[in-house]
matplotlib code that plots the C-alpha trace (Angstrom):
import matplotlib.pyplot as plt

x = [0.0, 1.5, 1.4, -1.8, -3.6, -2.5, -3.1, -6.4, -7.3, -6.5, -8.5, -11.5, -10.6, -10.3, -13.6, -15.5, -13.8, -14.8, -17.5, -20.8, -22.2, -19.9, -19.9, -23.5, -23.3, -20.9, -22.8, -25.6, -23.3, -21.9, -25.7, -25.9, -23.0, -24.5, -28.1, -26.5, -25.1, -21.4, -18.2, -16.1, -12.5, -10.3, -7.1, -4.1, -0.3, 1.1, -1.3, -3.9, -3.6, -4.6, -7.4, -8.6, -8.6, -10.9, -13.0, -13.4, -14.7, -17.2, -18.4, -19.4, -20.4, -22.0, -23.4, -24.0, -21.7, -19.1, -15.4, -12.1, -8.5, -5.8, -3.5, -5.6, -3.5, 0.1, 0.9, -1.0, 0.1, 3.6, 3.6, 2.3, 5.2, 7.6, 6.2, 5.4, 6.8, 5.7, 3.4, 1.4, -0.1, -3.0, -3.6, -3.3, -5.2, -8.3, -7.9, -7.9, -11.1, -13.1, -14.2, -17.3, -18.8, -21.3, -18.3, -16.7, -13.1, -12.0, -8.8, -7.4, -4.3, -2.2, -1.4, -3.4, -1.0, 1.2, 3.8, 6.7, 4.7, 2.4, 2.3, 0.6, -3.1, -2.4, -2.6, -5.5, -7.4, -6.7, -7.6, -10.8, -12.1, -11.1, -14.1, -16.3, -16.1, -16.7, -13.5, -14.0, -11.4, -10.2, -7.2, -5.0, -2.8, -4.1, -5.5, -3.2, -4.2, -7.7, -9.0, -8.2, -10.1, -11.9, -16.4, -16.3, -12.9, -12.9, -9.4, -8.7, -7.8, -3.9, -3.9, -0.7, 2.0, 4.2, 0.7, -0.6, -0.2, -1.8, -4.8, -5.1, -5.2, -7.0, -9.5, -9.9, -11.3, -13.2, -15.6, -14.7, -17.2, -19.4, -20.2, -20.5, -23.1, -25.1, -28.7, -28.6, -25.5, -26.1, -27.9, -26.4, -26.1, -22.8, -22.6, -21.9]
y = [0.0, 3.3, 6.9, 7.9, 5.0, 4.3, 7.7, 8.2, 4.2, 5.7, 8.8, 6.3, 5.0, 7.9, 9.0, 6.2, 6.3, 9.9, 9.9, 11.0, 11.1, 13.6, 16.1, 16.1, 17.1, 19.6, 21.0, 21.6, 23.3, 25.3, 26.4, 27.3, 29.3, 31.6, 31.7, 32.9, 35.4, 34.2, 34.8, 31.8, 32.5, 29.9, 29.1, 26.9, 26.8, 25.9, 24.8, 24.7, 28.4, 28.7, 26.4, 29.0, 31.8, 30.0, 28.7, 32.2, 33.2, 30.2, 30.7, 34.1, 34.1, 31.1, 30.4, 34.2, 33.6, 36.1, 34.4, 35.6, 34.5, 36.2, 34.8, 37.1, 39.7, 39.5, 42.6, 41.7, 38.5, 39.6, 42.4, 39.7, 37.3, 40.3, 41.6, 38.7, 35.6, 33.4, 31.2, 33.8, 34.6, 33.0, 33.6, 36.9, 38.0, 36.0, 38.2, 41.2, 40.1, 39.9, 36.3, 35.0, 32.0, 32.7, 32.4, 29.2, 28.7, 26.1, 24.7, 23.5, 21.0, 17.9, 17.4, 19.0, 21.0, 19.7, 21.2, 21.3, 21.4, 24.1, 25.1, 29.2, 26.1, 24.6, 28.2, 29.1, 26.4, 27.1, 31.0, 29.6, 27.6, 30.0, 31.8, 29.5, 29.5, 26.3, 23.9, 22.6, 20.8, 19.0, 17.2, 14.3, 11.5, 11.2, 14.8, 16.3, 18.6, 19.5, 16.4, 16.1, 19.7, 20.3, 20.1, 18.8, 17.5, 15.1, 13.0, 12.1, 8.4, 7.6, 5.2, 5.5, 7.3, 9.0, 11.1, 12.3, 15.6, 16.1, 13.7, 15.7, 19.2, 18.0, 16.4, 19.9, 21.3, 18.2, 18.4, 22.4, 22.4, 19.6, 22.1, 25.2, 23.3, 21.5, 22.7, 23.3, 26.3, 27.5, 30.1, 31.5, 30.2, 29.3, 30.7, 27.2]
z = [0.0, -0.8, 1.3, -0.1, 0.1, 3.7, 4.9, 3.5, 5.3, 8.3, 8.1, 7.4, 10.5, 12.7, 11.4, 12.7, 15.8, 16.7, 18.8, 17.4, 21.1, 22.3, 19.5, 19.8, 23.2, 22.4, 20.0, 22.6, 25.2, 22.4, 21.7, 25.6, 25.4, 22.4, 24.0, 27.0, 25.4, 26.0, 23.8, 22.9, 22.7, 20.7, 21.6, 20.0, 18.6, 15.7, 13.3, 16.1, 15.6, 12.4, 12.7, 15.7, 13.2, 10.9, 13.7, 14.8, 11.4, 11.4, 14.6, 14.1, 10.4, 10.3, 13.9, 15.3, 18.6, 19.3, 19.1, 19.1, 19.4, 21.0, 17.6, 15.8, 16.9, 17.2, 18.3, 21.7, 21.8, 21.7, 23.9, 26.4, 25.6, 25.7, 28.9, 30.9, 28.8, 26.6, 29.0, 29.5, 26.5, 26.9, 30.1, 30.8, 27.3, 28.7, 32.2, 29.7, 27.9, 31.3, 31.2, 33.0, 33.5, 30.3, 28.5, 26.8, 26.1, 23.1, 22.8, 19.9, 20.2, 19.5, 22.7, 24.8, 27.1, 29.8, 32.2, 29.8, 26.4, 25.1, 29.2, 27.7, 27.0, 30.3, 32.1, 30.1, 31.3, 34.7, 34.5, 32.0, 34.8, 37.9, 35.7, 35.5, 32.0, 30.4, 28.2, 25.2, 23.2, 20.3, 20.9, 20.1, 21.5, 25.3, 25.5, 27.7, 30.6, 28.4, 28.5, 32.0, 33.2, 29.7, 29.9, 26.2, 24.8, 21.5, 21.7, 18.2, 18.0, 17.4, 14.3, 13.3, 15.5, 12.7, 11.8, 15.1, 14.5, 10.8, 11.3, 15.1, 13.0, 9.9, 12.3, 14.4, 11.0, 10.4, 13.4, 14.1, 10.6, 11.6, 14.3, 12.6, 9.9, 12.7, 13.1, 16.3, 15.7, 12.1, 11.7, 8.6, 4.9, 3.5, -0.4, -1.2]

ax = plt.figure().add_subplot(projection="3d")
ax.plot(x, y, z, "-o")
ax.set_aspect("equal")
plt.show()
């Protein structure tokens, strides 16, 4: 079996692994958040990051809830990492955007945050629930420190080791727009 072929097998896979169950359910705590009238603030590194920015678009184009990411803007973000270091960039943007409990915040990762490894998601977390705010995550390999204090975290399932990280990202986008088209959240049209 060739790349292709074997990649594209295991993204079959991984898709009927995903549980149906729990995006559902996060899809109706999602809803909760925008009929509350809560923001949802994205957070991630790497290619995580980019996925927040389109997320945010989605979000607010196609569902009608308010979201931002703090990767939006670099000059913040590195004013923060300049001022206070890198592990705070997450953290101390959300203290800045006066977070509440309405709010929800969404992480976006491969590995979910740990005490030496993307540690600015871990301190997020911890200043996103000192708020009451509720965690929602996509993440892969064992979830890290969002699945462990996350409301709604999807793990992506590890098929293959050596591909963690692209079937972790391309699976972000995969359910990030399962959510943004589910009836529950749309509320606007795509063009297409």
């Amino acid at each position: 079996m060739n790349h292709s072929s074997r990649y594209l097998s295991e993204v079959s896979k991984i898709a009927k692994l995903v549980s149906a169950d729990k995006l559902q359910a996060m899809a109706t705590r999602l809803d909760r958040v925008r009929l509350r009238s809560g923001r949802l603030f994205f957070i991630g590194l790497g290619g995580s990051a980019a996925n927040a920015s389109h997320a945010v678009n989605d979000f607010r184009r196609l569902c009608g809830i308010e979201a931002y990411t703090p990767t939006d803007n670099v000059a913040e973000l590195t004013a923060i990492a300049n001022d206070e270091g890198w592990n705070a960039i997450f953290s101390r943007w959300l203290s800045e955007s006066n977070t509440n409990p309405k709010d929800g915040l969404f992480v976006l990762s491969v590995g979910g945050g740990t005490d030496t490894v993307s540690l600015p998601l871990k301190l997020a977390i911890n200043m996103a629930k000192a708020r009451g705010m509720t965690v929602f995550g996509i993440v892969g390999r064992d979830g890290g420190y969002t699945k462990t204090m996350g409301d709604h975290v999807i793990v992506i399932p590890t098929i293959n080791r050596r591909h963690i990280t692209p079937h972790t990202e391309a699976f972000q986008s995969v359910i990030l727009h399962c959510l943004v088209s589910h009836p529950l959240l749309q509320k606007n049209p795509t063009k297409w």
